[in-house]
C-alpha positions as CSV (number, residue, x, y, z in Angstrom):
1,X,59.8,191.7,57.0
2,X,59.2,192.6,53.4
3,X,62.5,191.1,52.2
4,X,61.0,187.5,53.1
5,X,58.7,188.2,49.9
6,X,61.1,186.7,47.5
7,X,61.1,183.3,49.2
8,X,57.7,183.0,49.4
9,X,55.5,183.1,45.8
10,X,59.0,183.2,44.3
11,X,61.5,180.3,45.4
12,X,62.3,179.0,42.0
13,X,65.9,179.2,39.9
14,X,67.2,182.8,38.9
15,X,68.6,183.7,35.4
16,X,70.8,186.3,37.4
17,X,71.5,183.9,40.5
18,X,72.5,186.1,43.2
19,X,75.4,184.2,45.4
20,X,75.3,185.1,49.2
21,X,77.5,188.6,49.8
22,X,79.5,187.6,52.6
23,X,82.7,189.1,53.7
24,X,84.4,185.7,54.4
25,X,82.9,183.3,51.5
26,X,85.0,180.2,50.8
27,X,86.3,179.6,47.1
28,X,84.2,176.3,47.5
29,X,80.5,175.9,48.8
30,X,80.9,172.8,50.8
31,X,78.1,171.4,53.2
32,X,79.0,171.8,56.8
33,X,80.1,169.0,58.0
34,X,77.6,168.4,60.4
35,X,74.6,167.2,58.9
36,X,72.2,168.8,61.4
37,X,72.3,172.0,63.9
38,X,71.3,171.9,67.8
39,X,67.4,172.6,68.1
40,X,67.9,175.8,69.8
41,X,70.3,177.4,67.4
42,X,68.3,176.2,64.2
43,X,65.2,177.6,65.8
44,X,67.1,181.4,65.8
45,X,68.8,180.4,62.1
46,X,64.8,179.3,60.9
47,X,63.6,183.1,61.8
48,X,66.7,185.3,60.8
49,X,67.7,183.1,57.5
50,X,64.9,184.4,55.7
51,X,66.3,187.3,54.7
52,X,69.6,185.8,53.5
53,X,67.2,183.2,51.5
54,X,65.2,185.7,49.7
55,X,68.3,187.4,48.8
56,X,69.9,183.7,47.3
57,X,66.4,183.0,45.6
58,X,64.8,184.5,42.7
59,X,61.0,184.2,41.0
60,X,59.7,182.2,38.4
61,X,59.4,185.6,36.9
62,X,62.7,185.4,36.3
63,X,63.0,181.4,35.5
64,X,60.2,181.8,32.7
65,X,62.3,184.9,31.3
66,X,65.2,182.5,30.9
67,X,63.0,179.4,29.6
68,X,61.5,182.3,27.2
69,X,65.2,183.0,25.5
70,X,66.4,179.8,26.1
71,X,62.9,179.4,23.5
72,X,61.3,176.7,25.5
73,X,57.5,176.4,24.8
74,X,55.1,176.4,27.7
75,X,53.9,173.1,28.9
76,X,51.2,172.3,31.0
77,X,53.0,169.1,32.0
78,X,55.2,170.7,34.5
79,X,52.2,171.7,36.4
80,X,51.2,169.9,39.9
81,X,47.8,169.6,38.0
82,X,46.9,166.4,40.3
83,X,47.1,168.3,43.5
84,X,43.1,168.6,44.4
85,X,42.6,171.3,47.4
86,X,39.4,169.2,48.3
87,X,41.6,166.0,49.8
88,X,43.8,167.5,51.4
89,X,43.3,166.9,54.5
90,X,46.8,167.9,57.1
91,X,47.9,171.1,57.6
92,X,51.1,170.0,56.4
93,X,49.4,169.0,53.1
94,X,47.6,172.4,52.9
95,X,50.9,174.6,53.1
96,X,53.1,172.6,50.9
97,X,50.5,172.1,48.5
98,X,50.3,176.0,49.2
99,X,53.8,176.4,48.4
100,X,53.7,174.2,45.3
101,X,50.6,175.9,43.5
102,X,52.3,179.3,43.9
103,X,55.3,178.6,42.2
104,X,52.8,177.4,39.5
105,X,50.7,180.8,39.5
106,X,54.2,182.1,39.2
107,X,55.2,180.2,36.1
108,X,51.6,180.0,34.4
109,X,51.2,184.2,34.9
110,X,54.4,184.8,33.5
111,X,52.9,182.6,30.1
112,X,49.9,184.6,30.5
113,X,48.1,181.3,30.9
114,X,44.9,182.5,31.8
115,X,42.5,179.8,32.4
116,X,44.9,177.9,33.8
117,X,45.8,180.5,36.2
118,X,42.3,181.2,37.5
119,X,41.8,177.3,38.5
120,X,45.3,177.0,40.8
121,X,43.9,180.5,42.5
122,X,40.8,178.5,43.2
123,X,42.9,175.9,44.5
124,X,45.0,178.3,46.2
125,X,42.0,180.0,47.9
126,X,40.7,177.1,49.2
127,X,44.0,175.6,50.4
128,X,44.8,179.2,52.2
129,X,41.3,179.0,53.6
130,X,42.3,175.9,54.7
131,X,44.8,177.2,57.1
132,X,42.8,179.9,58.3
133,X,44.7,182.6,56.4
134,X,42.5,182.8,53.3
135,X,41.7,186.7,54.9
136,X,45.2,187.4,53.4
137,X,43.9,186.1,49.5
138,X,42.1,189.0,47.4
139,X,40.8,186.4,45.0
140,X,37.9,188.3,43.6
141,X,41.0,191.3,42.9
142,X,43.6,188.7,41.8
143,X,41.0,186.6,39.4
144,X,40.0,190.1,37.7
145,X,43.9,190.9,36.6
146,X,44.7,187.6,35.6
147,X,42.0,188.0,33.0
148,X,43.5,191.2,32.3
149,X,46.6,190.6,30.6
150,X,47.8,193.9,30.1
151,X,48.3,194.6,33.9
152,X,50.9,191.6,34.9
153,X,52.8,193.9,37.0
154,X,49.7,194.6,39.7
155,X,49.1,190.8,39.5
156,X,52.0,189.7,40.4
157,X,52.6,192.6,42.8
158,X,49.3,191.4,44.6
159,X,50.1,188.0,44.2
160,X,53.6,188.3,46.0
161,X,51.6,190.8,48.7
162,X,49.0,188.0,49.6
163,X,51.8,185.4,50.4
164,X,53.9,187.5,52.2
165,X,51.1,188.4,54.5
166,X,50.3,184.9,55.1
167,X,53.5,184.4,56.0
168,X,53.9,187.1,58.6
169,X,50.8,186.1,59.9
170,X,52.0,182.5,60.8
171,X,55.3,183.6,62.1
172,X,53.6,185.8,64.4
173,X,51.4,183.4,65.9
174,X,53.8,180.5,66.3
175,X,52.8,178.4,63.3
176,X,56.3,179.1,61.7
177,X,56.0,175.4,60.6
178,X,53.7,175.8,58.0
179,X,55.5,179.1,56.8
180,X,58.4,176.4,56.3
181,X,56.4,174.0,54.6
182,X,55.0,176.6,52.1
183,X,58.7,178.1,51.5
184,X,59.8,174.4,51.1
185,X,56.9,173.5,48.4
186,X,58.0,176.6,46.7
187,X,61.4,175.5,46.1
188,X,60.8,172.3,45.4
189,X,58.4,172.9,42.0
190,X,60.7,175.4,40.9
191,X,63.5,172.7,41.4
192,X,61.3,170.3,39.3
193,X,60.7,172.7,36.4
194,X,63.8,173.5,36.0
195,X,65.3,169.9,36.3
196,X,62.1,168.9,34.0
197,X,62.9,171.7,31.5
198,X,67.0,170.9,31.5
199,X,66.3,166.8,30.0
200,X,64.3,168.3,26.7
201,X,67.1,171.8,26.5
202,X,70.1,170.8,28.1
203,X,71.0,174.7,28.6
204,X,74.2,175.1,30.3
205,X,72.7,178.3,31.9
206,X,70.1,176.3,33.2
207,X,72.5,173.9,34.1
208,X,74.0,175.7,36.0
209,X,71.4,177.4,38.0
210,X,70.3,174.1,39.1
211,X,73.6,173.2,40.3
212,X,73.8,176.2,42.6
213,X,70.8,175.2,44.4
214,X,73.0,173.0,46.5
215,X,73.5,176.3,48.6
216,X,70.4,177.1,48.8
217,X,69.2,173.6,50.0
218,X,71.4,173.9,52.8
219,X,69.9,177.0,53.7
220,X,66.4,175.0,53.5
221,X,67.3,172.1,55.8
222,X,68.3,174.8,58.5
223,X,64.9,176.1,58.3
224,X,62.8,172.9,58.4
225,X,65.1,171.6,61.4
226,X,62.7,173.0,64.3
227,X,59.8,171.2,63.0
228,X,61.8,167.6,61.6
229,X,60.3,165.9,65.0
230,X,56.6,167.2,65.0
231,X,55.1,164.1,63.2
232,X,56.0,161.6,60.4
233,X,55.0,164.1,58.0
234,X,57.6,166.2,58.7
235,X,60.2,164.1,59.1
236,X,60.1,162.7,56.1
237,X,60.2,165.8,54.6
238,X,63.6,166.3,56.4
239,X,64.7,163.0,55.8
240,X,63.8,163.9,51.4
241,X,66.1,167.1,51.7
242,X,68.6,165.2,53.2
243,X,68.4,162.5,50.3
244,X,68.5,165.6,47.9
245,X,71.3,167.4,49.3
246,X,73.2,163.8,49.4
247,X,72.9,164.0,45.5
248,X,74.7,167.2,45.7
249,X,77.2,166.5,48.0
250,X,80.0,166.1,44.9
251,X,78.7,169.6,43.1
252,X,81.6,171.7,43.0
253,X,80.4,175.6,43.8
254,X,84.1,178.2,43.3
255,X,83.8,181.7,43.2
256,X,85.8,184.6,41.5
257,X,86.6,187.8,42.4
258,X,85.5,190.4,39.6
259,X,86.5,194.2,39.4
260,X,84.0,196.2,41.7
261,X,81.5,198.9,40.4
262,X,81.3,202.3,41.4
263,X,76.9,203.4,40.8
264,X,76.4,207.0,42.5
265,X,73.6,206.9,44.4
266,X,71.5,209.4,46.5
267,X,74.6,212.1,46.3
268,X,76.6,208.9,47.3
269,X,79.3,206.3,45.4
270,X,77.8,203.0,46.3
271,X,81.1,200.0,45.3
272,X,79.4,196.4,44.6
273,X,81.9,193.6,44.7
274,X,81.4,191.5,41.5
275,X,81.8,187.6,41.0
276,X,81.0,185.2,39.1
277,X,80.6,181.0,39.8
278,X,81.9,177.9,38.2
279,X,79.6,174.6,39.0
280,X,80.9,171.7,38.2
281,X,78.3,169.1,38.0
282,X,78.6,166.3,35.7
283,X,75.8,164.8,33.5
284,X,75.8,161.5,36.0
285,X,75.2,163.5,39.2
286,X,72.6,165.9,37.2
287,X,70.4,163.3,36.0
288,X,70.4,161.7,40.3
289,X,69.4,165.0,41.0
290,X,66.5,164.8,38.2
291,X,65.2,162.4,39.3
292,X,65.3,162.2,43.2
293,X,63.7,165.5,42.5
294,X,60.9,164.4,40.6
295,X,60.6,161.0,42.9
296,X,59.6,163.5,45.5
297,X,58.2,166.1,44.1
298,X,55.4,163.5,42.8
299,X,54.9,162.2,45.9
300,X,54.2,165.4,47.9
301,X,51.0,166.2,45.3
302,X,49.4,162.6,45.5
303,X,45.9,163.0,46.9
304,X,45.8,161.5,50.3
């Protein structure tokens, strides 16, 4: 289960996207054409997809590393600063809001924005608490490294640790739903920074990453499928990725072949099939997917 840790703290764009390693990929990404999958098999696609996620989605470790070279100054503005752990009041609420404010963590630890940091981890506490998984937080140990900024690597080794227990936890005891919603929140603040970042340094690295995310979204809709039906809150969730991936649906994903690599390894030769990927997104269809993004992003940390 310790591959699902990617996904979980870390759902945000990669600087080194890693495209899915299958034996039979298409030249193009195209959405299948069906625009959902039968309860019974998106229930079994929901618990084994995981790992294939966290392989196609990388940390804000590695999304502040690229903002960092790409120069780009940190800004509290990207921050879901408005989200107040005291009003909110769902379940659903709690998780995404869970989700949301670890991507943040993510992002702010990586700035070694310290005060900042330690208010989301209250929020964070609370919110876990919330959900009755705050046994999983080590806030007292978490709050002590963040003001240590010389040991980043325990933090954000602890950090990653505490959400992937929480999410075990929930799987375990049928509340996979709110594992969703927390993997979902993830991904969509890391989709907002970066779309936030791209319209002040239109990066074509950047650019790029964000277009790939129309495989990973795909991936997403699978997993919330299950739980679409449980209330109002959740299908509107649904019925948002569905408007998101509809702003994708003329993104243009091709692959290329590259020469493999030969790495020894344990007494071994281990061969990695290279590849790189072309997106072809124009300017109109990044800006929709701007600001759809943002449009729900916003609404998902309004106080109830």
């Amino acid at each position: 289960m310790k591959g699902k840790v990617a996904i979980i703290l870390f759902a945000v764009l990669s600087v080194c996207f890693s495209c899915r390693n299958s034996s039979d990929k298409t030249k193009q990404f195209i959405f299948p054409e069906a625009d959902s999958v039968p309860l019974e098999e998106s229930e079994k696609l929901s618990a084994e997809a995981i790992e294939e996620i966290s392989k196609n989605i990388s940390s804000p470790v590695e999304i502040a590393n690229l903002l960092q070279m790409m120069e780009v100054p940190f800004s509290a503005d990207y921050l879901a600063s408005t989200i107040d752990a005291n009003k909110q009041e769902t379940a659903f609420d709690k998780a995404i809001s869970l989700g949301i404010l670890g991507a943040d963590l993510g992002y702010l630890n990586m700035y070694e924005q310290t005060a900042s940091s330690i208010d989301i981890l209250s929020s964070i506490k609370k919110l876990a608490e919330g959900i009755n998984v705050g046994q999983f937080f080590d806030f007292e140990t978490i709050k002590r490294l963040s003001l240590n900024r010389s040991d980043l690597d325990s933090l954000l080794f602890l950090s990653i640790d505490s959400y992937t227990q929480i999410d075990e936890y929930l799987r375990d005891n049928a509340r996979g739903q709110l594992s969703a919603l927390m993997i979902i929140g993830v991904w969509i603040e890391g989709q907002y920074l970066a779309t936030q970042v791209v319209k002040e340094y239109p990066d074509p690295v950047l650019k790029d990453r964000i277009g790939e995310q129309k495989i990973i979204l795909n991936d997403l809709i699978m997993l919330a499928n299950p739980y679409c039906k449980i209330d109002l809150e959740y299908s509107e969730l649904c019925n948002s990725l569905q408007i998101i991936k509809e702003k994708y649906r003329d993104v243009r994903i091709s692959y290329t072949l590259g020469e493999p690599i030969s790495v020894e390894k344990d007494g071994g030769l281990v061969v990695t099939q290279t590849e790189t990927s072309k997106v072809e997104m124009t300017d109109e269809q990044l800006k929709e997917i701007i600001d759809i993004t943002e449009q729900i992003r916003n609404k998902l940390i309004v106080n109830k």
